[in-house]
Every structure is written in C-alpha cells, then in structure tokens.
MDAnalysis code that builds the backbone (N, CA, C; Angstrom):
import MDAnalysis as mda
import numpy as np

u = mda.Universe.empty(336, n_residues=112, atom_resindex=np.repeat(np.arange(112), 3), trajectory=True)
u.add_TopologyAttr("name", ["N", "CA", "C"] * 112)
u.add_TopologyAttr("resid", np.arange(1, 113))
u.add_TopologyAttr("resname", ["UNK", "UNK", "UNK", "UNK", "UNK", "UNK", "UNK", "UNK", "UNK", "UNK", "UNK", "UNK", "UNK", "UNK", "UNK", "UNK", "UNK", "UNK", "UNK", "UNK", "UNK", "UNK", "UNK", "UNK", "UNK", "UNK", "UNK", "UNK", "UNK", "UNK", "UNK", "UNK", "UNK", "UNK", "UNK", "UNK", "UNK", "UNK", "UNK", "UNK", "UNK", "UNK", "UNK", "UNK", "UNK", "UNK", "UNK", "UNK", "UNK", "UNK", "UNK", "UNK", "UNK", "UNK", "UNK", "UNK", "UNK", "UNK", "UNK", "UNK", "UNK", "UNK", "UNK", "UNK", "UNK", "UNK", "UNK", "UNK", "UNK", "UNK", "UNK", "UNK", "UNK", "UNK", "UNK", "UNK", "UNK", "UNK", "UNK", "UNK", "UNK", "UNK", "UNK", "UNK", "UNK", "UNK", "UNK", "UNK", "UNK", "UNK", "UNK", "UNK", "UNK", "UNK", "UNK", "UNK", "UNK", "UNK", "UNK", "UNK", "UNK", "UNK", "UNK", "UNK", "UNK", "UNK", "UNK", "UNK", "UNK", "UNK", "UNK", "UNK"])
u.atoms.positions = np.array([
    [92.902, 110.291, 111.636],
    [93.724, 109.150, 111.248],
    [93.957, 109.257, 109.753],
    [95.203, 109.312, 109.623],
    [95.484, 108.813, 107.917],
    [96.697, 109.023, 107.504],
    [96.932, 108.699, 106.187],
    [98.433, 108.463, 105.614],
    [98.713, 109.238, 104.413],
    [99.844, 109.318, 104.279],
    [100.703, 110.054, 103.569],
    [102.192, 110.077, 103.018],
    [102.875, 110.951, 102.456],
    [103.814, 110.657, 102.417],
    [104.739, 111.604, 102.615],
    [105.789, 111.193, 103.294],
    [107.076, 112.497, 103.861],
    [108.024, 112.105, 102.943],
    [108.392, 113.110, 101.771],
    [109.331, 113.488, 100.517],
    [108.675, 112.535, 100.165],
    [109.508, 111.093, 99.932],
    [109.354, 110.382, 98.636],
    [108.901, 109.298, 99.387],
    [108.412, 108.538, 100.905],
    [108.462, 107.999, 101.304],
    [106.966, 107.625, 102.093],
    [106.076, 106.542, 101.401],
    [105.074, 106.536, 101.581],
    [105.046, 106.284, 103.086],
    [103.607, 106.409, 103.635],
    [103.481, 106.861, 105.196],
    [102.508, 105.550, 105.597],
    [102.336, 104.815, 104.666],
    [100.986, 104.052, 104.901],
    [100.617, 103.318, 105.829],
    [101.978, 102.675, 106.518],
    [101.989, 101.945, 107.600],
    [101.463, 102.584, 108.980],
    [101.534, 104.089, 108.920],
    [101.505, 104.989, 110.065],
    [99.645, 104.502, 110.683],
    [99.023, 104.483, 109.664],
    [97.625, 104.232, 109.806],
    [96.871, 103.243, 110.467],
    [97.383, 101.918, 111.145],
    [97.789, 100.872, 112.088],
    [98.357, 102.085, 113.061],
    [99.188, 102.082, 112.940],
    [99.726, 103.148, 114.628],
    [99.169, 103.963, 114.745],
    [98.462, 105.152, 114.082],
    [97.399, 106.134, 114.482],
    [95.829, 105.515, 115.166],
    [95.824, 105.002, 114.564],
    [94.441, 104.366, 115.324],
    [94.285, 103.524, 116.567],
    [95.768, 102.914, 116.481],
    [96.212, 102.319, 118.127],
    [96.301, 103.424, 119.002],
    [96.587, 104.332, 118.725],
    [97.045, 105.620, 119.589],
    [95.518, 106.038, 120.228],
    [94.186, 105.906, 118.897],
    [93.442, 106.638, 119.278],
    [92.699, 105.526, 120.272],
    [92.671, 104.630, 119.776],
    [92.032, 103.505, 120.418],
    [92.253, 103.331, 122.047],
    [93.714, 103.656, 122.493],
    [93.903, 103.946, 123.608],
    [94.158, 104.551, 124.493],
    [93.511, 106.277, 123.616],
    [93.267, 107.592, 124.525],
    [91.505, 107.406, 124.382],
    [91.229, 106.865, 124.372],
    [89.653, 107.246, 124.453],
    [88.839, 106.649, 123.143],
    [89.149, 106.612, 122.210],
    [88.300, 106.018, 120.736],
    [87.897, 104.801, 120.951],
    [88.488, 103.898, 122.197],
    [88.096, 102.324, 122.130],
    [88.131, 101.619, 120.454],
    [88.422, 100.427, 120.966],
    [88.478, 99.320, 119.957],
    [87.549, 99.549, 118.508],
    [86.600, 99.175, 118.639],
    [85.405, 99.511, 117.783],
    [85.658, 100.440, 116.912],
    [85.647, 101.861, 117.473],
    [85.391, 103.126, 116.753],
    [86.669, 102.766, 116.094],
    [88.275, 102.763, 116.822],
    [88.976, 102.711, 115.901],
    [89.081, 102.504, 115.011],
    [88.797, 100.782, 114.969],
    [89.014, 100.022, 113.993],
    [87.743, 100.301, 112.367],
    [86.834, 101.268, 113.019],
    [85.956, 101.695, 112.312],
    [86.317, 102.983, 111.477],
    [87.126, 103.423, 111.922],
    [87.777, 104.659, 111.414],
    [88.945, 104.129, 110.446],
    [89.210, 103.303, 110.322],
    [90.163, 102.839, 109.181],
    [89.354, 102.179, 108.240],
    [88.578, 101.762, 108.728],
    [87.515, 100.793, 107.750],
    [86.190, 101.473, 107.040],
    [85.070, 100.881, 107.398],
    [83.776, 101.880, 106.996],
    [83.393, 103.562, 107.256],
    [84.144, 103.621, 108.436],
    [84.537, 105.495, 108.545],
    [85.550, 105.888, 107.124],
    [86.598, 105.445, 106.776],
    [87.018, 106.128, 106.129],
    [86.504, 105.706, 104.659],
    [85.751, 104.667, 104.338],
    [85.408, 104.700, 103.102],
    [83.900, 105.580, 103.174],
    [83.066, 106.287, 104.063],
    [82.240, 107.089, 104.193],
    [83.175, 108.511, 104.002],
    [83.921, 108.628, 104.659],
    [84.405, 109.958, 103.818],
    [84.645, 109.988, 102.288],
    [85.162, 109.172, 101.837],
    [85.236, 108.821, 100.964],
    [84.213, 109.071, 99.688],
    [83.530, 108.696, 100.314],
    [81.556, 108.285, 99.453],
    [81.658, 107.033, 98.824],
    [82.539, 105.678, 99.597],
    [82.425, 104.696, 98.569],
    [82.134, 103.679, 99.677],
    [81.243, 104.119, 100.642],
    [81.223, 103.199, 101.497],
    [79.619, 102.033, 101.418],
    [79.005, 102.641, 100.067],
    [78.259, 101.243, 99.098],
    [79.106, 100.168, 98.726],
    [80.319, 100.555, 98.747],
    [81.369, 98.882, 98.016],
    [82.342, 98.796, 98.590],
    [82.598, 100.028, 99.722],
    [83.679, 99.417, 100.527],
    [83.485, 99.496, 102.192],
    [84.774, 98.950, 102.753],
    [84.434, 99.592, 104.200],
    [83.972, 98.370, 105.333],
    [83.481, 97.119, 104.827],
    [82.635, 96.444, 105.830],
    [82.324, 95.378, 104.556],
    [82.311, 94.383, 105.521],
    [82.673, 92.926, 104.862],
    [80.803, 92.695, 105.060],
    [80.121, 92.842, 103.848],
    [78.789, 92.588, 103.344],
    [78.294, 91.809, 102.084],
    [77.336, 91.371, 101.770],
    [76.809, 90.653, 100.796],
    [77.015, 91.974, 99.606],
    [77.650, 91.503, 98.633],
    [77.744, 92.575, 97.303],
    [78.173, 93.941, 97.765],
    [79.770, 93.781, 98.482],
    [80.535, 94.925, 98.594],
    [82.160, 94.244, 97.934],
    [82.748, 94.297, 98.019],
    [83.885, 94.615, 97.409],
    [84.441, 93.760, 98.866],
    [85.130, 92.608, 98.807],
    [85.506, 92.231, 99.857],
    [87.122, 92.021, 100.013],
    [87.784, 92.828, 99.675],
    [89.503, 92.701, 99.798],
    [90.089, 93.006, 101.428],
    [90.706, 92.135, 101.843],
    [91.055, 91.880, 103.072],
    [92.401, 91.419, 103.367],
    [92.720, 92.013, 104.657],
    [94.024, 91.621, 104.785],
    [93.661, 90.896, 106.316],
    [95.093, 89.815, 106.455],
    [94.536, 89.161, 107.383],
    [96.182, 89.350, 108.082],
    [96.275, 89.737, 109.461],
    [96.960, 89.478, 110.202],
    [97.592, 88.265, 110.893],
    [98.928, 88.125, 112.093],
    [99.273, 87.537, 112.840],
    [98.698, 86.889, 113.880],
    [98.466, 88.921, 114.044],
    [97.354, 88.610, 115.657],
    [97.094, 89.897, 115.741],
    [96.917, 90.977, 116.594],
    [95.885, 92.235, 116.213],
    [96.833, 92.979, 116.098],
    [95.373, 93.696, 115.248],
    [95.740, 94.802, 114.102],
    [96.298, 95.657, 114.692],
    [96.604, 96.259, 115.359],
    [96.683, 97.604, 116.483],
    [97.696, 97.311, 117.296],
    [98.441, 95.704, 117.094],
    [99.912, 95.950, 118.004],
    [100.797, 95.734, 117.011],
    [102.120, 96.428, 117.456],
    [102.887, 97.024, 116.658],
    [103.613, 95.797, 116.052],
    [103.829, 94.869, 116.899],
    [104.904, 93.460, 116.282],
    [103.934, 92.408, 115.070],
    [102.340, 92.927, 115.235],
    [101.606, 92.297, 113.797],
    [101.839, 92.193, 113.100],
    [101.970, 91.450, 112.301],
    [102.575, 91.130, 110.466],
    [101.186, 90.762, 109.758],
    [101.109, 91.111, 108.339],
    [100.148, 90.857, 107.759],
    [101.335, 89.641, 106.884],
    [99.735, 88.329, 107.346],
    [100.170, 87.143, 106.693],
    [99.842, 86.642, 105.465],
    [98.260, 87.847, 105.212],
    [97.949, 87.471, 103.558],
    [97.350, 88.310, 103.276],
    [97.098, 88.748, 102.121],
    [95.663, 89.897, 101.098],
    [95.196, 89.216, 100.523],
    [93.808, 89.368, 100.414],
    [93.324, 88.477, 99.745],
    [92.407, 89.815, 98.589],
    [92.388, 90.052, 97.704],
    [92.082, 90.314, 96.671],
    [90.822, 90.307, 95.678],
    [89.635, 90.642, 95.466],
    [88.607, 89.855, 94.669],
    [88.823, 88.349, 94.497],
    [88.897, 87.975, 96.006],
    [88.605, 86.711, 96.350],
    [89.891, 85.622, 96.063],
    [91.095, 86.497, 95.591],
    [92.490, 85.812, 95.368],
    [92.981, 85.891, 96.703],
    [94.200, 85.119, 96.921],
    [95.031, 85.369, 97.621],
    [96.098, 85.950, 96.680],
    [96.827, 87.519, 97.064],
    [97.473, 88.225, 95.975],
    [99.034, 88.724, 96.814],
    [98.975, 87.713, 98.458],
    [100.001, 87.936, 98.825],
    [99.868, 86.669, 100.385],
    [100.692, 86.193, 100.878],
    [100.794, 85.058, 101.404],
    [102.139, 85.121, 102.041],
    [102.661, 85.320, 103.363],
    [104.126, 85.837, 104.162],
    [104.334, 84.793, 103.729],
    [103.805, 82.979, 104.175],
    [104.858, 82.436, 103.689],
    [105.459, 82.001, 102.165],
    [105.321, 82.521, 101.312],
    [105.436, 82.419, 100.293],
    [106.661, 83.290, 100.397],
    [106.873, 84.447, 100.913],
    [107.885, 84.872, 100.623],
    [109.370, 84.692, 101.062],
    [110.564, 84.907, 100.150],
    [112.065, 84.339, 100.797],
    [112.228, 84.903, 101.982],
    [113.081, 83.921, 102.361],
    [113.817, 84.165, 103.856],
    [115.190, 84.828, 104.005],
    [115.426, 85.345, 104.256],
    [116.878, 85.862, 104.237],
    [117.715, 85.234, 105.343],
    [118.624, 84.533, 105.015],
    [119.153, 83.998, 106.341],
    [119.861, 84.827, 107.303],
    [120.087, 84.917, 108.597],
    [120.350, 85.610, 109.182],
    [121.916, 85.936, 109.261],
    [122.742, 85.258, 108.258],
    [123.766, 85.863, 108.181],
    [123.999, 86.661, 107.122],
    [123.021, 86.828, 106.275],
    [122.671, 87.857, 104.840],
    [122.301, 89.348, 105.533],
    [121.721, 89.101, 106.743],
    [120.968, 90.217, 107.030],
    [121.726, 91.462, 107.645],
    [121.744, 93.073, 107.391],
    [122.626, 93.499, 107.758],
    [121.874, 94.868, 108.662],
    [122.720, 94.667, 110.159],
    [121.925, 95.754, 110.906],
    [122.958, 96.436, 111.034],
    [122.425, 97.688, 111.465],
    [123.650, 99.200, 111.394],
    [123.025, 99.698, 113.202],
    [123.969, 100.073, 113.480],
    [123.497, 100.786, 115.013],
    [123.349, 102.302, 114.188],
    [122.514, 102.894, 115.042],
    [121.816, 104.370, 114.833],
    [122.607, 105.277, 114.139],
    [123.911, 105.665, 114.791],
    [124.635, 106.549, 114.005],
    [125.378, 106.364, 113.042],
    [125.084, 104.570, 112.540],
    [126.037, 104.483, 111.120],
    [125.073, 104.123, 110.400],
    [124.049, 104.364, 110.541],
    [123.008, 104.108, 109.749],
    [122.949, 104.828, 108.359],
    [123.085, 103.925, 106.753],
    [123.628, 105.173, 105.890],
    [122.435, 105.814, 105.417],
    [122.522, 106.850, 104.781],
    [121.840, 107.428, 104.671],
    [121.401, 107.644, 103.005],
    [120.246, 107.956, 102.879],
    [119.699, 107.684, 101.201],
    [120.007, 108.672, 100.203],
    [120.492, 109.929, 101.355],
    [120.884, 111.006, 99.732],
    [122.417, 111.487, 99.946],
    [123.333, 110.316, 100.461],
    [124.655, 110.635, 100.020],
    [125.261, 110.415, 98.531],
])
C-alpha cells in the first residue's frame, strides 16, 4: 500500500483505495486499516509518535463521513495538534449552476 505521484500529480488519495482493495482480497478490516496507520509509521521508524492514537504520541486525525475504505467517504475534518485545521463545512459551496461537467471525450486536457 502507498502513494505517490504520476508526473506532477500527487497520488495520495490512492492510499484509501489500496487498502480497500486489500481489505477485501484477504487483509480484513483490521490489518488494513493498520497498514495505513501504525504499520506504516513502523516502517517508517516513527511509530514512538505516530501511527495509533496513545497517551504522548502525536495525535493528528482525520475524521470521516462514514468509512474510511468506501469510496463516496468525505473527510469532514483534520484535526491537527489538537486544532481543527480543516472542517467540510466551513468550506464554499459552489452552486450547482457554477459547476461545470464535461462528458469523457471533451474532457480538456492540462497540456494543451
């Protein structure tokens, strides 16, 4: 499981969908969700301050819709060394006649 970036275009979101994938060929719930969390801050070597929500670790958290691992989830807040440093509803709405969808093949493209 992990993220990256293709050309210029960070991958980060992929890391929620990789672990759903694994979660439901065989990794189960748990491990998954352990593999994004305290698994990967053990590779790491920083899994003394990160990784798992403990007394005197580093507790920055993001809090979802509803679970982490389905794809229509929205993260509704981060919370930060104990801030809230992001909050969905706080952010503008675009009304839906602002909003502009393209079907597949007129979709423009970023390096014309």
């Amino acid at each position: 499981i992990g993220s990256g970036a293709e050309t210029y275009v960070p991958k980060t979101r992929v890391v929620r969908y990789e672990a759903a994938m694994g979660m439901v060929y065989g990794l189960g719930r748990q491990r998954a969700l352990e593999a994004v969390t305290l698994g990967a801050a053990k590779i790491l070597g920083i899994d003394d301050r990160y990784g798992s929500l403990e007394a005197g670790k580093v507790a920055d958290i993001v809090l979802y819709s509803g679970d982490p691992f389905e794809h229509k989830t929205q993260v509704t807040h981060v919370v930060v060394d104990g801030k809230i440093v992001y909050s969905r509803a706080d952010r503008p709405q675009i009304p839906l006649a602002l909003r502009q969808y393209y079907s597949s093949p007129n979709i423009p493209c970023c390096l014309d």
